[in-house]
SERO-4910 file (N, C-alpha, C, O; in steps of 0.05 Angstrom, whole numbers):
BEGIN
 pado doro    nc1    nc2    nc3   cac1   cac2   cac3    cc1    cc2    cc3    oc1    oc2    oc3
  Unk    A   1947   2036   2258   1963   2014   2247   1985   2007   2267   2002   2023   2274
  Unk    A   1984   1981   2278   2007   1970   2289   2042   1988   2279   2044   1998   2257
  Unk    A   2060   1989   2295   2081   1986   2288   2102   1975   2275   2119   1982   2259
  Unk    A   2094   1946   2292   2107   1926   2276   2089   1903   2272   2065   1905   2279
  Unk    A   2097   1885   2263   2073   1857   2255   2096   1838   2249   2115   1843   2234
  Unk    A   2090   1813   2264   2103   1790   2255   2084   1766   2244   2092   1743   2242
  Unk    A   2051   1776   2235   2039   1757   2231   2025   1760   2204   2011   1781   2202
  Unk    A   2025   1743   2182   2023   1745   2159   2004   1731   2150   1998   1711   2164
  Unk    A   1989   1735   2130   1961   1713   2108   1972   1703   2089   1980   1716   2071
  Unk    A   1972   1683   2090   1983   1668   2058   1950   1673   2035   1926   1668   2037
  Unk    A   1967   1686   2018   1946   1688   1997   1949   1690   1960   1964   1708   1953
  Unk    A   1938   1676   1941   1955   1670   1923   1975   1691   1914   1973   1707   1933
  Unk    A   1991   1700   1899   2009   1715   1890   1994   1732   1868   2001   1756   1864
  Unk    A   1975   1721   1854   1958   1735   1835   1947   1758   1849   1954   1781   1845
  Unk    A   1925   1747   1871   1918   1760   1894   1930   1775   1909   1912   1785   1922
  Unk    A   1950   1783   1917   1967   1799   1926   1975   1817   1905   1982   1840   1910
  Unk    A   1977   1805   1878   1990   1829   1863   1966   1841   1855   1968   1866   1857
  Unk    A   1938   1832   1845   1912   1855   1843   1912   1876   1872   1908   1900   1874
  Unk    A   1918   1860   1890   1909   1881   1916   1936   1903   1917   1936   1926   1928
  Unk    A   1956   1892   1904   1978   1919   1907   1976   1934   1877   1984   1957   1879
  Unk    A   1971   1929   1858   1960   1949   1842   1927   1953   1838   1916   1955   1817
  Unk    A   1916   1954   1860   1892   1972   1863   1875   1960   1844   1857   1974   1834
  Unk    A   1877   1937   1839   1852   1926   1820   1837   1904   1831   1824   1890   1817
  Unk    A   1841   1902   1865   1819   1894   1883   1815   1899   1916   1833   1884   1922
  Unk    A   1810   1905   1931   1804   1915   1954   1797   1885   1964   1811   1883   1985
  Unk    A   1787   1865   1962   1780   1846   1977   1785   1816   1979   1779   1804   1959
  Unk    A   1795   1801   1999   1802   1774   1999   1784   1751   2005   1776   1743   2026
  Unk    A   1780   1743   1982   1762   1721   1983   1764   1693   1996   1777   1675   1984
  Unk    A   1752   1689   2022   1769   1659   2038   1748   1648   2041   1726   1657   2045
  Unk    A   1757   1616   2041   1745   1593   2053   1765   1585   2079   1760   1588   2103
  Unk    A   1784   1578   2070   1797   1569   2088   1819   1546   2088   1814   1529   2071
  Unk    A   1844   1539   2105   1856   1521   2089   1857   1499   2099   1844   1501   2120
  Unk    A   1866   1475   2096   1861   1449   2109   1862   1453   2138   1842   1448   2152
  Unk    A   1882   1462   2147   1889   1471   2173   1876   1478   2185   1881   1467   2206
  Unk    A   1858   1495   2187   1835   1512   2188   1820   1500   2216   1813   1513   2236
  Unk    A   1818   1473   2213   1810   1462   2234   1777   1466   2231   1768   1485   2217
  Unk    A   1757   1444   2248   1741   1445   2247   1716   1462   2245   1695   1458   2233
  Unk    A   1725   1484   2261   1713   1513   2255   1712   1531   2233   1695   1550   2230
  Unk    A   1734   1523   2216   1739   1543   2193   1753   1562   2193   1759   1569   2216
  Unk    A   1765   1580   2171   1766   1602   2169   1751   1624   2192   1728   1631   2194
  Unk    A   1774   1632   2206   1765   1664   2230   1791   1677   2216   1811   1668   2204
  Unk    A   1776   1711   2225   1792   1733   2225   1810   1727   2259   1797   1729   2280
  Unk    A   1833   1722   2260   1834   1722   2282   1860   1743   2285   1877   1741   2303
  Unk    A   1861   1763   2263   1879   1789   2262   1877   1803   2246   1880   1798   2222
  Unk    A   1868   1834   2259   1849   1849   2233   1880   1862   2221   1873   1877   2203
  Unk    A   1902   1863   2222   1921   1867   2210   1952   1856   2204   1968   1849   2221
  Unk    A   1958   1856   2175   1980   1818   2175   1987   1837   2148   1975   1854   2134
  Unk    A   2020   1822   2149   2034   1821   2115   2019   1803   2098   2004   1786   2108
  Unk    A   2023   1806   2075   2010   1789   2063   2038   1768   2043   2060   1769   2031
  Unk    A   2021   1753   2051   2051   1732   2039   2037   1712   2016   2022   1694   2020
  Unk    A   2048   1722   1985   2056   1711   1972   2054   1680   1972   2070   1667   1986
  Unk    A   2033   1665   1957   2034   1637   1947   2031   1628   1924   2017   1643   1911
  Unk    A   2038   1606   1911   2037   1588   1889   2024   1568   1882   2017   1561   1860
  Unk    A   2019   1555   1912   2010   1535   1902   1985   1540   1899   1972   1560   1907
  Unk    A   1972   1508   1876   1944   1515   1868   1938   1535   1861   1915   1541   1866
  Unk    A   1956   1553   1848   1947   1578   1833   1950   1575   1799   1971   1570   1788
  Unk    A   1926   1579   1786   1935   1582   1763   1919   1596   1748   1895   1598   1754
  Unk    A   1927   1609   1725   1911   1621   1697   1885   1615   1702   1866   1628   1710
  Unk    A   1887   1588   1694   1847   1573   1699   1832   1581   1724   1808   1578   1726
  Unk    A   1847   1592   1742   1823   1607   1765   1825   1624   1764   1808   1631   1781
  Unk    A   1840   1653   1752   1831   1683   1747   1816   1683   1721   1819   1669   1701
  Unk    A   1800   1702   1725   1782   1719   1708   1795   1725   1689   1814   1740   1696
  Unk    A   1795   1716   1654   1821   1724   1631   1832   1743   1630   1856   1740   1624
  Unk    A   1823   1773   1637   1837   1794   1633   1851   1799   1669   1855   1822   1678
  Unk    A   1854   1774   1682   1871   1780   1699   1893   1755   1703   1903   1746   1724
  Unk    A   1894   1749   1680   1921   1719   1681   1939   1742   1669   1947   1735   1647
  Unk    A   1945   1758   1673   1973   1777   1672   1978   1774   1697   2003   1772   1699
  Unk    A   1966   1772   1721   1977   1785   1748   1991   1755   1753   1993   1746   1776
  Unk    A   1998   1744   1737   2008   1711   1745   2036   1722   1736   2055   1705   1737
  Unk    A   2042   1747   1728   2069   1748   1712   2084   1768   1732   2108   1769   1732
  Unk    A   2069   1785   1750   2070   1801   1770   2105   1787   1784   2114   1764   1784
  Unk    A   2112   1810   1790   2135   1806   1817   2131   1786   1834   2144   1765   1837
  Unk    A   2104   1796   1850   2104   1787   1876   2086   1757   1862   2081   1739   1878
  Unk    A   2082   1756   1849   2063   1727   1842   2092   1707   1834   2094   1684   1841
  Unk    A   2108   1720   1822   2127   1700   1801   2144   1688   1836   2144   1702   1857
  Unk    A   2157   1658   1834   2165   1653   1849   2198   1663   1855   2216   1664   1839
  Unk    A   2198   1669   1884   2227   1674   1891   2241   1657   1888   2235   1634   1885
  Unk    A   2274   1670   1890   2302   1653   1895   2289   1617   1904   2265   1614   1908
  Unk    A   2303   1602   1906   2289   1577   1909   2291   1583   1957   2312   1595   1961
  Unk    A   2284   1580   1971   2274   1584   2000   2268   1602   2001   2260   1601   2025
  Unk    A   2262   1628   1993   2256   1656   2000   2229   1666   1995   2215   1658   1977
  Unk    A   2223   1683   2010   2196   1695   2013   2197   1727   2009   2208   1741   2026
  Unk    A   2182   1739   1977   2187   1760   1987   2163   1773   2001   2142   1764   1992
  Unk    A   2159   1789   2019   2138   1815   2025   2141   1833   2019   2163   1842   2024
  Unk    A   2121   1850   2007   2118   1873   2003   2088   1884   2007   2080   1906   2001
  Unk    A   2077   1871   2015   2049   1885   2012   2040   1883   2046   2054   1865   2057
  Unk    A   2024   1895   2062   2007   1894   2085   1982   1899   2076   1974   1904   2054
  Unk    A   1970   1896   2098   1935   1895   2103   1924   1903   2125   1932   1897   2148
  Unk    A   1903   1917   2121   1880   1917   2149   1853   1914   2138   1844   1931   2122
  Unk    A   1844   1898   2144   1817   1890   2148   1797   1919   2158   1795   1932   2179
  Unk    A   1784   1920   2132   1766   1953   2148   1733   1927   2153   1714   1931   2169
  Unk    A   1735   1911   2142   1703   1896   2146   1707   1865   2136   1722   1856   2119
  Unk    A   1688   1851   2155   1691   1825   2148   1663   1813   2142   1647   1821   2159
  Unk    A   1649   1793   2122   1635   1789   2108   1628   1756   2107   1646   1741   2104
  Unk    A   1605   1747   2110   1602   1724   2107   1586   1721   2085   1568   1737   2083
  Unk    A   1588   1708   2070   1567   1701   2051   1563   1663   2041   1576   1645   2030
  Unk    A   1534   1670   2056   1519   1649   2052   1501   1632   2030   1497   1608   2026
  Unk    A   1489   1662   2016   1472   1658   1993   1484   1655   1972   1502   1672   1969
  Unk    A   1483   1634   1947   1491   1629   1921   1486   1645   1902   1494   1642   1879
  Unk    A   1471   1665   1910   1458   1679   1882   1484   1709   1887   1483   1726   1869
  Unk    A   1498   1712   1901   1513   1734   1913   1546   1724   1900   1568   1735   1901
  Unk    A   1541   1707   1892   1575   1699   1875   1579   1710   1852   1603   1715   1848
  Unk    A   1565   1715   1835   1562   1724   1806   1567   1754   1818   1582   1765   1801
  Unk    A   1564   1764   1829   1562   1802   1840   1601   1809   1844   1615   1829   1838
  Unk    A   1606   1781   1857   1633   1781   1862   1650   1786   1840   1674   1790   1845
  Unk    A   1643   1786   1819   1662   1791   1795   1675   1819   1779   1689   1826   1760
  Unk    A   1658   1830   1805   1663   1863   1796   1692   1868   1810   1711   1881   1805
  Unk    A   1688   1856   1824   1710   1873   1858   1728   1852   1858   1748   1865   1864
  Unk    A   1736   1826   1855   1762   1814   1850   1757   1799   1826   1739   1797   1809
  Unk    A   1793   1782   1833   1804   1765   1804   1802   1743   1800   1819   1730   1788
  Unk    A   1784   1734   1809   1781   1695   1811   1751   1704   1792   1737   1724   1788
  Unk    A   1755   1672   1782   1742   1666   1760   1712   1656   1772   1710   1651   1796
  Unk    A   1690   1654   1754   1664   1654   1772   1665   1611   1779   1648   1604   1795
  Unk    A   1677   1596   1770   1682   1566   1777   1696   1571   1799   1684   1565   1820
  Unk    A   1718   1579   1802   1739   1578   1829   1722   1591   1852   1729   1583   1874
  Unk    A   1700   1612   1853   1693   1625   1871   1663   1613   1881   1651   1620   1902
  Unk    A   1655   1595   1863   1637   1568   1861   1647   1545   1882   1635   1537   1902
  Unk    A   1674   1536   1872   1679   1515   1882   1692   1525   1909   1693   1507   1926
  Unk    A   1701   1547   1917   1704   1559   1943   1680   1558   1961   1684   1551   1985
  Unk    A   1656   1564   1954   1636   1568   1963   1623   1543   1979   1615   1540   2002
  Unk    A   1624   1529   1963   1621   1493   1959   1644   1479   1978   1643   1456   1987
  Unk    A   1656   1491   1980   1681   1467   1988   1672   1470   2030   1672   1490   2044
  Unk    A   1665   1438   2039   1660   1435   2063   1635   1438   2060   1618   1433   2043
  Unk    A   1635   1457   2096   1614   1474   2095   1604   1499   2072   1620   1518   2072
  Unk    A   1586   1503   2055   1576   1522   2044   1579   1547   2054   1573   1550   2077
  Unk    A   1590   1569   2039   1593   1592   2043   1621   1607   2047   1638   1589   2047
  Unk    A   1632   1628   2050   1651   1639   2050   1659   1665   2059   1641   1679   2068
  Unk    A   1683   1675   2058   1692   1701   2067   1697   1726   2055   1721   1727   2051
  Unk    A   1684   1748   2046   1706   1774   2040   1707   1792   2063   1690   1801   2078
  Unk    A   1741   1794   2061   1750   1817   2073   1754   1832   2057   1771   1828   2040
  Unk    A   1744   1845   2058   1752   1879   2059   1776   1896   2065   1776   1910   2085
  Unk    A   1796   1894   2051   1823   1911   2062   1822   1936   2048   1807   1946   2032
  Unk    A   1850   1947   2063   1864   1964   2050   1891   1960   2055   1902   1958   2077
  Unk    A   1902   1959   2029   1937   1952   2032   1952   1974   2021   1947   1993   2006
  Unk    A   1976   1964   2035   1991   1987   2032   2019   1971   2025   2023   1947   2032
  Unk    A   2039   1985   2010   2061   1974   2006   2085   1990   2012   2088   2014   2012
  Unk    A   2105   1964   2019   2139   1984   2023   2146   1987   2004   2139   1973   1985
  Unk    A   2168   2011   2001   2182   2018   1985   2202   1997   1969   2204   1996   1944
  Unk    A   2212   1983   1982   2227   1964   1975   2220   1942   1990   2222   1942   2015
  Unk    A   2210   1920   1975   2199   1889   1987   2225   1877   2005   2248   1885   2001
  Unk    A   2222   1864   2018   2229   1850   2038   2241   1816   2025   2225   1803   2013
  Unk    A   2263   1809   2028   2264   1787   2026   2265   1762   2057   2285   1765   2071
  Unk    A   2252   1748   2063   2258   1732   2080   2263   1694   2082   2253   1677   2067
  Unk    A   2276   1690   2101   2277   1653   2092   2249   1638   2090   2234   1645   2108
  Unk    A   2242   1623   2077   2217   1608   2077   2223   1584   2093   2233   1565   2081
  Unk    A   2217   1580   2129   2216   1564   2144   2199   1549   2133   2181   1559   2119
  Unk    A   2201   1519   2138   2190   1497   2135   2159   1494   2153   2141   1482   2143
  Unk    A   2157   1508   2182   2127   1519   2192   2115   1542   2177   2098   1555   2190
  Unk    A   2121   1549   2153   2098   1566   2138   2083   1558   2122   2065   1569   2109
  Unk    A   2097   1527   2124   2088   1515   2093   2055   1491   2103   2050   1487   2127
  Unk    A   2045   1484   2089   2017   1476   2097   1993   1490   2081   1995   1508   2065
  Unk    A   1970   1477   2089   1943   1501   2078   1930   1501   2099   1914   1487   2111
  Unk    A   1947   1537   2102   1919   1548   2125   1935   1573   2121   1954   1578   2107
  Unk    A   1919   1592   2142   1908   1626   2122   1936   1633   2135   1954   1638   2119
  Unk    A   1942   1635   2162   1962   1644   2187   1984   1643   2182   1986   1628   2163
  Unk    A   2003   1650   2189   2022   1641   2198   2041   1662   2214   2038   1686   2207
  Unk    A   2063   1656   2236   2078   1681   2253   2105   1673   2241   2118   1652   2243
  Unk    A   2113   1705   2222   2138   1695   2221   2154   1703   2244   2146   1713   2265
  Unk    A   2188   1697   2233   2196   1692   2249   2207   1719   2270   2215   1714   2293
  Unk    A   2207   1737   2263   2210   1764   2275   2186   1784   2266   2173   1781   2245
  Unk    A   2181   1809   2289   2167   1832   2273   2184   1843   2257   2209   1844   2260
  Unk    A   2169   1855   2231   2179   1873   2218   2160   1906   2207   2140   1906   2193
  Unk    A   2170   1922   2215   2167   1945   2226   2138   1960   2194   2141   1960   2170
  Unk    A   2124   1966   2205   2110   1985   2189   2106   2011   2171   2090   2019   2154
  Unk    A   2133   2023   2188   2140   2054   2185   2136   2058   2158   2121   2077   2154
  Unk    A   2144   2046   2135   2147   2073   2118   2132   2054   2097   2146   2048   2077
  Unk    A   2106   2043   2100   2080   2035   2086   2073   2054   2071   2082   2075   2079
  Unk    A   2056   2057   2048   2042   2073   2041   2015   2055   2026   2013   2032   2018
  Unk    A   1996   2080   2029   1969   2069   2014   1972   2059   1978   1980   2069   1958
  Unk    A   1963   2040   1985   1964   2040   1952   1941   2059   1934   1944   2074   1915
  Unk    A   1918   2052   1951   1893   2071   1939   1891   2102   1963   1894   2107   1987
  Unk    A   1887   2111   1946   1880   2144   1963   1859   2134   1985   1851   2111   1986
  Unk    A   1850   2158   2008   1831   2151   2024   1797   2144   2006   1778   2129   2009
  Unk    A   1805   2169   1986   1780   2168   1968   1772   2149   1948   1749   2145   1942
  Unk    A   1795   2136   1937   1796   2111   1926   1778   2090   1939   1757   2079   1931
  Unk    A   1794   2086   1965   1779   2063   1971   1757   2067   1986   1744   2047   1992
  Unk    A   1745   2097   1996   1722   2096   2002   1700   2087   1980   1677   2078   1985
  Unk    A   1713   2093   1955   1689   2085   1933   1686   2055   1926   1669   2043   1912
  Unk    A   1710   2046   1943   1705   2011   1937   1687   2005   1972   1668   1989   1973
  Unk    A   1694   2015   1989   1677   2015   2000   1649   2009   1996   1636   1988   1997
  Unk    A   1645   2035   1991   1611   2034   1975   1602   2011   1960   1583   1995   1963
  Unk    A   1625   2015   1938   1625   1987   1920   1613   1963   1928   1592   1953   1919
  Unk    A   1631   1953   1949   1622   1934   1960   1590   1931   1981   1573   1914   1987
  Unk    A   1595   1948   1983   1562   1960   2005   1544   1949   1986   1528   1931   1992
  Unk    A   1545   1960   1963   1524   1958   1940   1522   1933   1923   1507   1931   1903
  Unk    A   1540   1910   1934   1534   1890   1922   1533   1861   1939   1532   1837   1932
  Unk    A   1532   1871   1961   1529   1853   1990   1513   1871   2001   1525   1884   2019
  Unk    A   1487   1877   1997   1478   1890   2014   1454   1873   2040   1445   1887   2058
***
C-alpha cells in the first residue's frame, strides 16, 4: 500500500458506505461523462474513495439497501466539504460484456437489477467490476470541496497527499478471500 495518496474515485455515498461496512467488495463502473472517448480505465489500482450525491437515489439500490442512503459517509456534508474516510485497492479488474452476467451481480453489491441494466446499456455496451478491498481511518477526514472535483468522471487529484498510516481492513484477510471466490464463482 502506498504511503500516501492524493488521488481519489468519486463513487455514490451508498456505495462507499456498503464497501465500508463490508456488505460489498466491488465497484461497479461505466464511466462518467468525462470519461472521454475511450471510457472508463483503471488508471490507479489505489485511491480514497470520495463520497457522492448526485444521481443517487433509493430507486437505484436493491430495497434492503436504501438504509445505506442514511449512512455518514452517504448523508451530505457541511455545505463545501468533503468527507473521506474510506480507501481502496483494486485486487482485480473485470469487464463484462455478456447480458446474461447482470442478474449474478445481485449477490455481491447494492444497486438495483434496472440501474445495473441501464449501466450496462449506457454508450458502448458493457461495464466494470473492481474488485477492492477497503480499508478505513479511524477518524474521517474533512476536506474543502474544490470546484475541479466537481463534473462526471471516476478521477480526480486532490489537492494534497494524505497519508495512509493508520488504515485498517474493514474485512479480515479471510473475509475477503471468500468474496474473492465469491466473485470467481459468478464471473467465471
Amino acid at each position: 500500500m502506498l504511503a500516501q495518496n492524493r488521488i481519489a474515485f468519486k463513487e455514490w455515498g451508498a456505495g462507499c458506505a456498503a464497501l465500508g461496512q463490508g456488505r460489498q467488495t466491488v465497484i461497479v463502473r461505466k464511466g462518467g461523462i468525462h470519461e472521454g472517448e475511450q471510457g472508463f480505465r483503471v488508471d490507479h489500482r489505489e485511491f480514497w474513495l470520495f463520497p457522492t450525491r448526485f444521481h443517487q437515489g433509493a430507486e437505484q439500490l436493491q430495497p434492503e439497501s436504501s438504509d445505506l442512503l442514511q449512512a455518514p459517509i452517504a448523508i451530505e456534508p457541511a455545505s463545501g466539504k468533503i468527507m473521506l474516510a474510506l480507501y481502496a485497492v483494486v485486487d482485480k479488474v473485470l469487464e463484462i460484456k455478456e447480458p446474461s452476467v447482470l442478474p449474478l451481480l445481485n449477490a455481491i453489491q447494492v444497486l438495483n437489477q434496472e440501474t445495473i441494466q441501464q449501466r450496462f446499456e449506457y454508450k458502448k455496451t458493457g461495464l466494470f467490476v473492481l474488485l477492492v478491498r477497503a480499508y478505513q481511518l479511524p477518524q474521517p477526514f474533512e476536506m474543502e470541496n474544490e470546484t475541479h472535483y466537481g463534473g462526471c468522471r471516476s478521477w480526480v487529484e486532490l489537492t494534497q497527499e494524505y497519508s495512509t498510516s493508520s488504515l485498517t481492513p474493514i474485512l479480515t484477510a479471510e473475509q475477503f478471500e471468500q468474496q474473492q471466490q465469491a466473485l470467481g464463482e459468478i464471473i467465471a
